[in-house]
C-alpha positions as CSV (number, residue, x, y, z in Angstrom):
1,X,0.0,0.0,0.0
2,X,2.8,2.3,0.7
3,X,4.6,1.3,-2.0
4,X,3.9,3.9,-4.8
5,X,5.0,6.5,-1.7
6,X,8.1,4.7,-1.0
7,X,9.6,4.1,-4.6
8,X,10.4,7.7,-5.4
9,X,12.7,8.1,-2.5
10,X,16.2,8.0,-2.8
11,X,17.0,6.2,0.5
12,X,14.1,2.9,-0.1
13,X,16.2,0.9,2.6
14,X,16.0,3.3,5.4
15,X,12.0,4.2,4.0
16,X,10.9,0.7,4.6
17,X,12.9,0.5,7.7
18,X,10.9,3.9,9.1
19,X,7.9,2.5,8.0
20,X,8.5,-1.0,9.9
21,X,9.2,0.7,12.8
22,X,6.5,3.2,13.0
23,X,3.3,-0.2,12.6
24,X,4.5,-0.9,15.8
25,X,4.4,2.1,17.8
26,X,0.8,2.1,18.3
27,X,0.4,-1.3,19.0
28,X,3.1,-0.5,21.9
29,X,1.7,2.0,23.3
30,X,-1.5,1.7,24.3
31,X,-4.0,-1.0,24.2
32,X,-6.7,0.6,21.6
33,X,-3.6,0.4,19.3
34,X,-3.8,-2.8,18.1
35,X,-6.8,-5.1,17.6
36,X,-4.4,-7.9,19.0
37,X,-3.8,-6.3,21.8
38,X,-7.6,-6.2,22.5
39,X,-8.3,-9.7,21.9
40,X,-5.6,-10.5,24.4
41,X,-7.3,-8.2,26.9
42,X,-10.1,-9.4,26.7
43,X,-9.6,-13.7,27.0
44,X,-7.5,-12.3,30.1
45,X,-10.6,-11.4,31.0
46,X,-12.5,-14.1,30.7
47,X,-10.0,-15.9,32.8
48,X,-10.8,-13.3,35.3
49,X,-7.2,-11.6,34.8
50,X,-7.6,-7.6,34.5
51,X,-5.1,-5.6,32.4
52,X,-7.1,-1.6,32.4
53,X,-6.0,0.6,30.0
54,X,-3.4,2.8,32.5
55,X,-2.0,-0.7,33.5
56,X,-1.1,-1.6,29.8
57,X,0.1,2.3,29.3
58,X,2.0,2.3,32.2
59,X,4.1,-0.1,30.1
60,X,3.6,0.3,27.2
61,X,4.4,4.2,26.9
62,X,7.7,3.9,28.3
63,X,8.2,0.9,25.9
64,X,7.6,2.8,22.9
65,X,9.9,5.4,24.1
66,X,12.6,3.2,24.2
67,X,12.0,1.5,20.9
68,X,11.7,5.1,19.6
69,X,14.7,6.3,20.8
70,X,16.6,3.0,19.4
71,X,15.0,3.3,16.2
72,X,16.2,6.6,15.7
73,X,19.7,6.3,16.6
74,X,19.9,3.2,14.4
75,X,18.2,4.7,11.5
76,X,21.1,7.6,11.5
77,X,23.9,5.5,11.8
């Protein structure tokens, strides 16, 4: 889908690399960002295990910090 976007770009590699990256994000940091992440929630719940929203985000931002962070510096090296 992002192809035609990505095949005018000089750097393709590091394009595709950006764009791998950046899927994930949301699915890190919080639990509406991925529809597996909700799935997972909820047959935790039906095993009466609770995971709220904050409790996943208390994770899950500081997660996608750090990926960010290490992204970044790879991407530029």
């Amino acid at each position: 889908m992002l192809k035609p976007f990505i095949d005018p770009l000089s750097d393709q590699h590091t394009a595709w690399l950006t764009v791998a990256m950046a899927s994930t994000l949301a699915g890190n940091f919080t639990v509406l960002g991925s529809i597996a992440n909700l799935i997972v929630v909820q047959r935790a719940a039906a095993s009466r295990v609770e995971i709220s929203f904050w409790d996943y985000f208390r994770v899950g931002a500081p997660l996608t910090i750090i990926s960010l962070a290490i992204g970044t510096l790879w991407l530029w090296l």
